[in-house]
C-alpha positions in Angstrom: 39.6 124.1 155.4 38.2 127.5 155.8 35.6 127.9 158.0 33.3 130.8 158.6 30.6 131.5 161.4 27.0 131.9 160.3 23.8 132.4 162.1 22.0 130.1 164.2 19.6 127.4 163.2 16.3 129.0 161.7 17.4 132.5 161.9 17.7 134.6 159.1 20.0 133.9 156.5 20.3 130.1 157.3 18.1 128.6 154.8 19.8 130.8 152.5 23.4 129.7 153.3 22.1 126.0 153.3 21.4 126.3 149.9 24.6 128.2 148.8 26.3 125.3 150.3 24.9 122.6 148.1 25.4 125.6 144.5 28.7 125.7 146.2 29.3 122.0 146.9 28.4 120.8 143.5 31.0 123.4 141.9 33.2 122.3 144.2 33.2 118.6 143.1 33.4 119.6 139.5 36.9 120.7 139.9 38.0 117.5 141.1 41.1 116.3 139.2 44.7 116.6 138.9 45.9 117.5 142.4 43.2 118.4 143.9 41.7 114.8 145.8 38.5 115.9 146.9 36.2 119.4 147.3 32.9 120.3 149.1 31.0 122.9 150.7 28.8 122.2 153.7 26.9 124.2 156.1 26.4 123.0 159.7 22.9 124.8 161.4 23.1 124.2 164.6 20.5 126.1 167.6 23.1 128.2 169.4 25.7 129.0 166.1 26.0 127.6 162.7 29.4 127.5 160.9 30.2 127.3 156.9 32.9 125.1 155.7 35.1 124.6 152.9 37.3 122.0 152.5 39.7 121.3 149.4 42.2 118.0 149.7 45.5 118.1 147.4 48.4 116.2 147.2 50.9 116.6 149.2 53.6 119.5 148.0 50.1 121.0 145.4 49.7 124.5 145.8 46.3 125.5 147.3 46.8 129.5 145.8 44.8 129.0 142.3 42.0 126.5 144.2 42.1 129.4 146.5 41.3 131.6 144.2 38.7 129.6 142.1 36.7 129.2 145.4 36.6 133.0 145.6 35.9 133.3 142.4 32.6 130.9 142.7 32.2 132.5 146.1 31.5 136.2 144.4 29.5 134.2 141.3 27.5 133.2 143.5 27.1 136.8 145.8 26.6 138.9 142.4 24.7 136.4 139.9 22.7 134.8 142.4 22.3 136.4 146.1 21.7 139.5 144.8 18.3 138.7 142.3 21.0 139.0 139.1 20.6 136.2 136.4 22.8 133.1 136.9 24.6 133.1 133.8 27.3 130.7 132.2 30.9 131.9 132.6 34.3 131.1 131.9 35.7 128.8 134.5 39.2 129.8 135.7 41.3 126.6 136.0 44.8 126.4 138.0 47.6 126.2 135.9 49.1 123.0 135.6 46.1 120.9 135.6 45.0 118.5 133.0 42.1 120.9 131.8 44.7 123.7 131.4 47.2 121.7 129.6 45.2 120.5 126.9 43.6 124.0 126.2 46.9 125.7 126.1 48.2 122.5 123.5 45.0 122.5 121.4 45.3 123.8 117.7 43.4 126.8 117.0 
């Protein structure tokens, strides 16, 4: 789980963050599959602090590094396309080696 502190409960920035959650959350789930058991993204306003979570659930002995690096990758997706008035536009999703996705793309006939 990663976990990050955010501001308080109708301050600025927590609408904002409420709705990155949910972009987040639904990317998240899409990568569902293989080792990975479950994803999501959620953020928790609350009146005195508000935190951010991540949480990513693999098998036991699966490692984390490439979901890792997917969730930064949708992280800054999100912080260059989106935050920052840029248009949102269909990329290339990176997928951890190993998984089903990757397998058949690297088998597939040209």
């Amino acid at each position: 789980m990663l976990m990050w502190p955010t501001p308080p409960y109708l301050e600025e920035d927590d609408a904002t963050l409420d709705v990155v959650a949910k972009l987040l959350d639904r990317r998240l789930e899409s990568m569902i599959g293989g080792p990975l058991l479950s994803a999501g993204a959620h953020q928790a306003s609350h009146h005195l602090a508000s935190e951010f979570n991540i949480a990513l659930s693999l098998e036991a002995g699966a490692d984390p590094r490439p979901y890792l690096a997917m969730v930064d990758h949708y992280l800054t997706q999100l912080q260059t396309n989106t935050l920052r008035g840029g248009r949102c536009r269909p990329t290339a999703t990176p997928r951890p080696t190993g998984s089903p996705a990757a397998t058949r793309a690297a088998t597939a006939a040209p």
